[in-house]
C-alpha positions in Angstrom: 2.3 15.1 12.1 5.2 13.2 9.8 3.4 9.5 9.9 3.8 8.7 6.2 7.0 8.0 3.8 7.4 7.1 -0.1 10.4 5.3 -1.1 11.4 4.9 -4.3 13.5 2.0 -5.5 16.6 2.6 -7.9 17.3 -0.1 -10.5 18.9 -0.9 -13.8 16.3 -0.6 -16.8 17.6 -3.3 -18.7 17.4 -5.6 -15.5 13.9 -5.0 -15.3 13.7 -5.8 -18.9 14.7 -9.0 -18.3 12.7 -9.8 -15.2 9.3 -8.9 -17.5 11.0 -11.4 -20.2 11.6 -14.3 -17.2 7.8 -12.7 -15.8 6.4 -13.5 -19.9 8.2 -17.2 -20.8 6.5 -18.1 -17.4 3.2 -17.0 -18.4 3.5 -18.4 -22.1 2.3 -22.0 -21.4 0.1 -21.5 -18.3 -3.1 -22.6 -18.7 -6.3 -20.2 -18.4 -7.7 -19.7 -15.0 -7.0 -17.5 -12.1 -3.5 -18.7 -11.6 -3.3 -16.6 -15.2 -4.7 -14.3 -14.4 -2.9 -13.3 -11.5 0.3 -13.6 -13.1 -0.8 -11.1 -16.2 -1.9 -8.7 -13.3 1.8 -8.7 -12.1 3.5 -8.9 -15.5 1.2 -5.2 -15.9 2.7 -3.9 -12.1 5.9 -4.4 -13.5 5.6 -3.2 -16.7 3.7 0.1 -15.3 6.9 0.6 -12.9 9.2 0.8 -15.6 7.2 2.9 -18.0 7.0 5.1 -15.5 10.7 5.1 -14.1 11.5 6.0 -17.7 9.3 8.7 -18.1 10.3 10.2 -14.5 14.1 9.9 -15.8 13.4 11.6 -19.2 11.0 14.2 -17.7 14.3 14.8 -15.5 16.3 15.1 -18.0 14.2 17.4 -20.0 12.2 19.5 -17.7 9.2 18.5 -19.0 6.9 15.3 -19.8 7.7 14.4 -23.9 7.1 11.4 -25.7 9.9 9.5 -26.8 10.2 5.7 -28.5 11.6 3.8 -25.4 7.7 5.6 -23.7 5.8 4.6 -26.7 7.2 1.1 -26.5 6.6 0.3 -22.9 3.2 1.7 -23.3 2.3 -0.4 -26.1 3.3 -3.4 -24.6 1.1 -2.4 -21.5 -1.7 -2.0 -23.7 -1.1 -5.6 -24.9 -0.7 -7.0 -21.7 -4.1 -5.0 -20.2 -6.6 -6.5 -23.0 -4.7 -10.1 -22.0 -6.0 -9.3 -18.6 -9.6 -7.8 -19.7 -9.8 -10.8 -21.6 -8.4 -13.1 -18.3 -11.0 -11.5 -16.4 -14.1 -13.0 -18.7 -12.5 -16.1 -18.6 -10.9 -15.8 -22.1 -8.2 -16.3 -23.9 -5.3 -13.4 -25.6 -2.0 -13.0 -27.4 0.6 -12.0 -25.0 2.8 -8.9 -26.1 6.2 -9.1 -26.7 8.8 -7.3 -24.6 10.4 -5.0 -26.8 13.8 -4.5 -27.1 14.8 -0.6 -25.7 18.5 0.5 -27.1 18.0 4.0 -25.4 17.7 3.4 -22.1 18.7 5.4 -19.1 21.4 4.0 -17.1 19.2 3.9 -13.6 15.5 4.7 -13.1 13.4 4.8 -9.8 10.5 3.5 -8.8 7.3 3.6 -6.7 5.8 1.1 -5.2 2.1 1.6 -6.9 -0.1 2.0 -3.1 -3.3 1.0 -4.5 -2.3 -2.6 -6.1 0.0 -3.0 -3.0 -1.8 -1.8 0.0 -5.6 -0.9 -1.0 -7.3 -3.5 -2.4 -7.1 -1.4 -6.6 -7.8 -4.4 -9.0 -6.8 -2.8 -12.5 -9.5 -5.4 -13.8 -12.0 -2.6 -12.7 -10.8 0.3 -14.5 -11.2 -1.9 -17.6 -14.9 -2.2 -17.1 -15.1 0.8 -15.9 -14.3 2.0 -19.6 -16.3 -1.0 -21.5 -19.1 0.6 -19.5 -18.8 4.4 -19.9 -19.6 4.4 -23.6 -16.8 6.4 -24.6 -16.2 5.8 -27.6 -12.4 3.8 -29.4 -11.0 7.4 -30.2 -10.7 8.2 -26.7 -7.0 9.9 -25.9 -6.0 8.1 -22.0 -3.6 10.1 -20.1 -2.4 8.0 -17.2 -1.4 9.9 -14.2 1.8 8.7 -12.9 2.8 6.7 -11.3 -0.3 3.9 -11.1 -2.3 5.7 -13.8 0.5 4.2 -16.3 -0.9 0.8 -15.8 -4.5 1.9 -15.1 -4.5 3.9 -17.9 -3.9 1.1 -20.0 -6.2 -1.0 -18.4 -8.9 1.6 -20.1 -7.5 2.3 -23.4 -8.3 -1.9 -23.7 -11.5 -1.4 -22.3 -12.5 1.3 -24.9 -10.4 -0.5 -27.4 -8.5 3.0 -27.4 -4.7 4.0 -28.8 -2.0 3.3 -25.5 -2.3 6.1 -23.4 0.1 8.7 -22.7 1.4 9.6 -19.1 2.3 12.5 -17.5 3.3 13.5 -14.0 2.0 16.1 -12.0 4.0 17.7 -9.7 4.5 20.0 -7.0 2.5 20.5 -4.1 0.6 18.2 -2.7 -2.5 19.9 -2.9 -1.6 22.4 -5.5 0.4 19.7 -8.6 0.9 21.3 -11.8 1.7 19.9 -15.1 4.5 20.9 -17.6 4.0 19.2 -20.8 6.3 19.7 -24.0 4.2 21.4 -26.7 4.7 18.5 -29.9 3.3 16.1 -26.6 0.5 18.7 -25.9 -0.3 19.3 -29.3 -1.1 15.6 -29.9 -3.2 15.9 -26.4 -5.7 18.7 -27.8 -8.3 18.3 -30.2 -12.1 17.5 -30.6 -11.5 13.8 -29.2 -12.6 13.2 -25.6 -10.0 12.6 -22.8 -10.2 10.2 -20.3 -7.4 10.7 -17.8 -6.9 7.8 -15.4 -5.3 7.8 -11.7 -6.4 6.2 -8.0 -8.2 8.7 -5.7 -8.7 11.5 -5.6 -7.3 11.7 -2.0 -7.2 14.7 0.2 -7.4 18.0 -2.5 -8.2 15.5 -5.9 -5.3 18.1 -6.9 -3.8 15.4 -9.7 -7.2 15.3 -11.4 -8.0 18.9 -11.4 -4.2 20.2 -12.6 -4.9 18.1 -15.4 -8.1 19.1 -16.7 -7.5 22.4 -15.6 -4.4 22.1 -18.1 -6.9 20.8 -20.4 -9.2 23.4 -20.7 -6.7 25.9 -20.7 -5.7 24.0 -24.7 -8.9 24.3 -25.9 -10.6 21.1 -24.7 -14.2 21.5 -23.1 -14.8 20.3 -19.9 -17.6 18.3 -21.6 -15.3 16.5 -23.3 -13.1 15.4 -20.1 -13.7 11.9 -18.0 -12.3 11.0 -15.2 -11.5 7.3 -14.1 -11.0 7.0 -10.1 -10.9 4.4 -8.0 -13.4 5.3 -6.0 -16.8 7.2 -6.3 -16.1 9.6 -3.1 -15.6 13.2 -3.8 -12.2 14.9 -3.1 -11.4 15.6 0.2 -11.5 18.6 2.2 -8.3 20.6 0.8 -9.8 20.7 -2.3 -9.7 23.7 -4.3 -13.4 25.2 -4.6 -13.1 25.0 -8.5 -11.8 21.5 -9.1 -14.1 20.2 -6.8 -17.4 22.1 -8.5 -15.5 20.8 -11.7 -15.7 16.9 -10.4 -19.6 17.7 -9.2 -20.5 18.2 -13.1 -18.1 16.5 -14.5 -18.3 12.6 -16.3 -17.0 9.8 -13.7 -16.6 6.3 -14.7 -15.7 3.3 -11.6 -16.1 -0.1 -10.8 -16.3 -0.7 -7.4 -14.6 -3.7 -5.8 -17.4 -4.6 -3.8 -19.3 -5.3 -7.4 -16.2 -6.4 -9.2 -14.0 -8.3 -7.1 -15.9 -9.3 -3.8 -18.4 -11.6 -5.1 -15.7 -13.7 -6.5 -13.3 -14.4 -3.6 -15.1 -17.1 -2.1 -14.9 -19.1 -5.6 -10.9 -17.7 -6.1 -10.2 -19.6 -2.3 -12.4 -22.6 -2.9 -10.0 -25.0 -4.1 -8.0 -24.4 -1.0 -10.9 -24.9 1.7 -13.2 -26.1 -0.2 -17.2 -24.7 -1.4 -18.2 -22.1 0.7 -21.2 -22.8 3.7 -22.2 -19.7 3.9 -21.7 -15.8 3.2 -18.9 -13.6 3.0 -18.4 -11.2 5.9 -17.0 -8.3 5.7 -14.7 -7.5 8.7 -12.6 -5.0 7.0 -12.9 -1.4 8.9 -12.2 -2.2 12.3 -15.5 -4.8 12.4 -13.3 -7.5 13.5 -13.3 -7.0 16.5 -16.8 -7.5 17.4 -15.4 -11.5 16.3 -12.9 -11.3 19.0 -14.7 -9.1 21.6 -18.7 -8.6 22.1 -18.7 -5.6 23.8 -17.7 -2.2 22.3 -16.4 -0.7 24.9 -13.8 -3.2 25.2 -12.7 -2.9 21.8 -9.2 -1.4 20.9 -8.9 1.5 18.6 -8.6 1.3 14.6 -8.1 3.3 12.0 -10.4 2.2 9.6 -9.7 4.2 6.4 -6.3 2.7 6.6 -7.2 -1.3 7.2 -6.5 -3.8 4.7 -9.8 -5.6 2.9 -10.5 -8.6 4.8 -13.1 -11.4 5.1 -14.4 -14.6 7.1 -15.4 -16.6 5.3 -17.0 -20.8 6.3 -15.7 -23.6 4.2 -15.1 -26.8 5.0 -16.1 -26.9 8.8 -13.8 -24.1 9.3 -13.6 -20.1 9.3 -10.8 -18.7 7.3 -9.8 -15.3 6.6 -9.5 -13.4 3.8 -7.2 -10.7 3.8 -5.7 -8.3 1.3 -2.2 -8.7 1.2 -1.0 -7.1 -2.1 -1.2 -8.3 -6.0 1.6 -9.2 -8.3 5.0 -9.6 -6.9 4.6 -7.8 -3.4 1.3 -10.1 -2.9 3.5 -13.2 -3.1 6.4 -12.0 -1.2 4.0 -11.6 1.8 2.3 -15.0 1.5 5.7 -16.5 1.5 6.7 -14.4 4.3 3.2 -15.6 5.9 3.8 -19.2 5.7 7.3 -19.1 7.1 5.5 -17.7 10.3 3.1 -20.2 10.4 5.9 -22.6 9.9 7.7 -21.9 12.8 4.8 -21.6 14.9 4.8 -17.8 15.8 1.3 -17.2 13.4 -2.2 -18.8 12.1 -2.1 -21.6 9.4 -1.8 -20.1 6.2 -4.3 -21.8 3.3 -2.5 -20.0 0.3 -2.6 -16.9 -1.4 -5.1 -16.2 -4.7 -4.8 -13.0 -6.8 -4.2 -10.4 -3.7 -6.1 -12.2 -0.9 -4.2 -14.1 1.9 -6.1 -17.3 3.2 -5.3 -18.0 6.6 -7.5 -20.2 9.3 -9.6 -17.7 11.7 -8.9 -19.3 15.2 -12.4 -18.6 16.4 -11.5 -20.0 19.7 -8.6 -17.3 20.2 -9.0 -14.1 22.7 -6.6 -10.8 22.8 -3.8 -10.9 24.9 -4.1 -9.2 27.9 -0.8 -8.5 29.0 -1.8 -7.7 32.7 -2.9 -11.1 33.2 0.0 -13.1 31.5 3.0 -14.2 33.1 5.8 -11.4 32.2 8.6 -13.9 32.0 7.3 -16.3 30.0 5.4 -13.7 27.5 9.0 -11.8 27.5 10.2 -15.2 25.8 7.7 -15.8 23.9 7.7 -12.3 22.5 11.7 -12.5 22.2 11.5 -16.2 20.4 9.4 -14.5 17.6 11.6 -11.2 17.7 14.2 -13.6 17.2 13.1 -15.6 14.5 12.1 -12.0 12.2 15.7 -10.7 13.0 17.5 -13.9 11.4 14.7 -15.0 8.6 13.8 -11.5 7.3 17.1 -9.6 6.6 16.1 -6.1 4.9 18.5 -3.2 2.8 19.2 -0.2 4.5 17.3 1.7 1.9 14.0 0.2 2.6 12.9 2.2 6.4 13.7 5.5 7.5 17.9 6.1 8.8 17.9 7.6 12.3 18.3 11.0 11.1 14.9 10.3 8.6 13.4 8.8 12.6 14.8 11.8 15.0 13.3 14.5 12.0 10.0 12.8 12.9 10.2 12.4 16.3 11.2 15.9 16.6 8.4 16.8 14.6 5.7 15.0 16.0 7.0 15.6 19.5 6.9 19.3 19.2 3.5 19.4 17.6 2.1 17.7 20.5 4.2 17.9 23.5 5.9 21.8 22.9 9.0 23.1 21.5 10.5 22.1 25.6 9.6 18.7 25.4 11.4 18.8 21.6 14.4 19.7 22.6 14.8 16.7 25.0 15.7 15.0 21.2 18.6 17.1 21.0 21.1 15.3 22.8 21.4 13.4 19.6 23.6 15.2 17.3 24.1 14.9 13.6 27.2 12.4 13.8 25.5 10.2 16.6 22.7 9.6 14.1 25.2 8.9 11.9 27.1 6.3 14.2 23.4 4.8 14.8 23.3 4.4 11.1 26.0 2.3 10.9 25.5 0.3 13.5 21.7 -0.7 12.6 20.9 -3.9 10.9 17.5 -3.5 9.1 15.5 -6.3 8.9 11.7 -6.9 8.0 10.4 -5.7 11.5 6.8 -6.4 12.6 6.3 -2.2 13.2 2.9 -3.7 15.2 3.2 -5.4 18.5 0.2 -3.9 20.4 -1.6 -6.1 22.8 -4.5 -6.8 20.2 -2.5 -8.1 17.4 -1.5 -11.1 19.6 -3.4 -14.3 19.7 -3.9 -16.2 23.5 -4.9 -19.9 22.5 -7.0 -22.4 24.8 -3.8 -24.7 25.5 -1.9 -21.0 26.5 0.3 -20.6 23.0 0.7 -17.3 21.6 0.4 -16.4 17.9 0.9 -13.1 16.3 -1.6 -11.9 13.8 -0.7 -9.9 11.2 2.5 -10.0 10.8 3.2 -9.9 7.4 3.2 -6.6 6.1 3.2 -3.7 8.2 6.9 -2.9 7.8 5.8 -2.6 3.7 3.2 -0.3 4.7 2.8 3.1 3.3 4.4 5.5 6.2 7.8 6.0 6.5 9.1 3.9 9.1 9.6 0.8 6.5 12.4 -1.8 7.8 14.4 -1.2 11.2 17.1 -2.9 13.4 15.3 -5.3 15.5 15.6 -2.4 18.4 12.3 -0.8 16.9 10.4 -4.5 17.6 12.3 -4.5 21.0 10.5 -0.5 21.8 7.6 -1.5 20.8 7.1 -4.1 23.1 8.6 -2.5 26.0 5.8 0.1 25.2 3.1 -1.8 23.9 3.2 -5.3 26.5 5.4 -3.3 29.2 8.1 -6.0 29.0 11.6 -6.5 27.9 11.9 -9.0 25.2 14.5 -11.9 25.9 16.1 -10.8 22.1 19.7 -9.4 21.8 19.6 -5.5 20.6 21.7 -2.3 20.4 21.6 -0.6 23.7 22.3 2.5 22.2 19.8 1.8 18.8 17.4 0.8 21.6 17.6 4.2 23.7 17.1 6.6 20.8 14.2 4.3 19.3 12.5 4.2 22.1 10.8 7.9 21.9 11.1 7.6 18.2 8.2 4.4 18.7 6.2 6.4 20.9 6.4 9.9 18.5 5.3 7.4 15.7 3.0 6.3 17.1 1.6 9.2 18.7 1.6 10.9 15.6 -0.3 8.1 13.5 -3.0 8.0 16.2 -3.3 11.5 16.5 -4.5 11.0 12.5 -6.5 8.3 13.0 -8.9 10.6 15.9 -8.6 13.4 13.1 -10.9 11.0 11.0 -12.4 8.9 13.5 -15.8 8.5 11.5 -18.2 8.4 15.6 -17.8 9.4 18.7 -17.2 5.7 19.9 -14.1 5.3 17.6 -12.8 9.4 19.0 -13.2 8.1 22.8 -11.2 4.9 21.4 -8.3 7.0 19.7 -8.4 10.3 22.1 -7.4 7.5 25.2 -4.9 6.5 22.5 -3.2 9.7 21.6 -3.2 10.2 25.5 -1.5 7.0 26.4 1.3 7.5 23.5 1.6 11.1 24.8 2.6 9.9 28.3 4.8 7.4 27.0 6.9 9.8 25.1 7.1 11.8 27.9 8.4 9.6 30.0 11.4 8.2 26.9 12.1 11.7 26.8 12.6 11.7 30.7 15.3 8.5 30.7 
């Protein structure tokens, strides 16, 4: 199934230059805390996107991954700015870097938005003491996988006290990445020193961790001498190769897990904005919210919960507020903004604030799910259009940030013939290349909601309707991203079986329609792949079938 996407972003070196330089004079006079800290965190992001932009140009311009001064530059001033926040994170005090000046520049780079410090909850913080406890010693070489292991990387050459590490990019197949290294770069990589090499994961095959120490090896360096820093202390999944994973069994792995690091301090990050917390921390990440909303199991809807966001209750100050993951740095902050604009205008929960990646946003204990059945249609169809309404005008998006119809009917063709049959496939034909093309034009991407199921509404006591979650899930990591305001429209028509009182494309409306439900089918379809019980594969199997009959029936119209 085609479910997720990774968009880069092309931009101007030198302009990023200058947002780090705007990013540092802010920084300069801030006082120490967590407000500092935070900041440092996304001065790193930034920094790690255009040291690794850089190296992705020049490794396209060359054919290989080489050093070169404009590299060596960026990653020394990420190595400043990761003991600044090693030293942020113990409460103490550093010298920010400077931002060097970089004659030699390529005229455009692209970028990545970095998953892990967007999406999943990856404090660099932790790879830092990670290192300070591994007891690998300063002369350490760090390779840094790109694209996060640039900044992670750096984050443990300042908790070893280690040179700036080196990165290199992996590439190829998914589950088969090789490396292809200049040899004056891999000369300076081999030797008697150990290696740590830095990345998140490992994922589905672990296959950027084992190229590279199977590159290793192959230049003389024992596999006694190779660490690996992950972000989590899980095996790699099941398309692992037999070797690399029998490598990883043996083999010397350092991590700090967020639930040591990072959980036992959110309560005190959100206390100054609801105040000392009366009790413990819940964890409700995983799909274990809704036993808050809904007692019974068998009522519950389905989740995917290797693909939720961190989140928390938490009680403080004679309320119950959430914590929720919602990005760090730059990305973080856009979505709390975004956030409290909703609240704003009434269409979602109060929002507290946002502190170092964590939204804070009341729990409404005393709301229920929406059940659409028992609603009155016309009045849930304005409702549901007011808010459509409202994300159409505020949120205006580029055209490069979601999937173009022809990116969409690829997909839905995809996913439709995996699970329906090559017959039912065909019934996305009637679509041709320049009517994509026309759709293209006409669309007017904005920051779409991508989530209107019945579950992610919120049915108040006095009869108001709130949407939860809202912030975020066009940003999310699949490929849908940002559409005309028809996607919202579909979804609802599919999800609430109404007809939003919002204006949108008739034509954008009738080819997105099956391109929801293929989406859709196709994400679910993963989600039962993994369920982790039987419960959760009942949950997603009625799922799969209910998108399946959907699509069927767009495909019929």
């Amino acid at each position: 199934m085609l479910v997720y996407g990774d968009r880069g972003r092309c931009e101007d070196p030198r302009d990023m230059l200058a947002r780090l330089s705007a990013m540092r004079s802010r920084l300069a006079g801030a006082p120490a805390g967590l407000a500092r800290q935070a900041a440092l965190a996304g001065l790193l992001i930034e920094a790690g996107a255009l040291l690794q932009g850089i190296a992705d140009a020049e490794r396209a311009g060359r054919g290989v991954d080489d050093a070169s001064p404009a590299q060596e530059a960026v990653a020394a001033l990420l190595l400043g700015l990761a003991r600044a926040l090693h030293a942020a994170w113990h409460g103490a005090a550093a010298p920010l870097p400077e931002i060097p000046r970089l004659p030699d520049l390529p005229e455009r780079v692209e970028t990545r938005l970095a998953e892990g410090f967007a999406f999943y909850a990856l404090y660099p913080e932790t790879y830092a003491l990670a290192a300070a406890a591994s007891g690998l010693p300063p002369a350490t070489r760090v390779l840094g996988l790109r694209s996060i292991g640039a900044p992670l990387g750096a984050m443990v050459a300042a908790g070893l006290g280690a040179a700036a590490p080196v990165t290199l990019r992996p590439v190829g197949h998914p589950f088969r990445r090789e490396l292809a290294v200049a040899p004056d770069l891999a000369a300076r990589l081999a030797g008697d020193a150990p290696v740590a090499v830095v990345d998140e994961g490992p994922g589905l095959s672990g296959s950027s961790f084992g190229a590279t120490a199977d590159w290793l090896e192959a230049r003389g360096v024992p596999p006694g001498r190779i660490a690996f820093f992950p972000s989590h202390g899980n095996p790699p999944g099941a398309m692992a190769d037999p070797r690399h994973r029998a490598r990883w069994e043996g083999a010397a792995r350092h991590c700090y897990a967020f639930e040591a690091a990072v959980q036992p301090r959110l309560a005190d990050w959100a206390a100054d904005l609801v105040g000392p917390a009366e009790g413990p921390l819940q964890d409700v990440s995983g799909g274990a919210w809704r036993g808050r909303r809904q007692a019974v199991g068998a009522d519950w809807p389905p989740a995917h919960p290797a693909q939720e966001r961190r989140k928390y209750l938490l009680p403080a100050g004679g309320r119950t507020w959430l914590l929720k993951f919602a990005g760090l740095g730059a990305e973080g902050e856009r979505k709390a903004e975004r956030a409290r604009r909703l609240a704003e205008a009434g269409f979602a929960p109060p929002v507290a604030g946002w502190r170092h990646g964590f939204l804070v946003q009341r729990w409404l204990v005393e709301a229920r799910p929406l059940d659409p059945a028992q609603t009155d249609r016309d009045r849930l169809a304005a409702r549901v259009g007011a808010y459509l309404e409202f994300r159409a005008h505020a949120f205006p998006a580029a055209p490069d940030r979601g999937a173009g119809p022809a990116e969409l009917h690829a997909m839905a063709r995809h996913n439709t013939a995996a699970a329906l049959g090559e017959d039912a496939a065909r019934g996305l034909d009637r679509w041709t290349p320049g009517e994509l093309a026309t759709l293209a034009r006409r669309a007017r991407p904005v920051e779409t909601d991508n989530r209107l199921q019945a579950w992610e509404w919120l049915l108040l006591p006095d009869g108001r309707l709130l949407k939860a979650d809202a912030v975020d899930h066009h940003a999310a990591h699949d490929l849908i991203g940002c559409q005309d305001i028809a996607w919202d429209v579909a979804g609802a028509m599919v999800e609430l079986g109404i007809r939003p009182e919002v204006e949108a494309d008739p034509a954008l409306l009738e080819f997105l329609l099956p391109c929801y439900c293929a989406f859709q089918l196709g994400a679910w379809s993963m989600a039962l792949d993994a369920a982790p019980d039987a419960a959760e594969a009942a949950r997603l199997r009625g799922t799969v079938d209910r998108y399946a009959a959907r699509l069927r029936e767009a495909l019929g119209r």
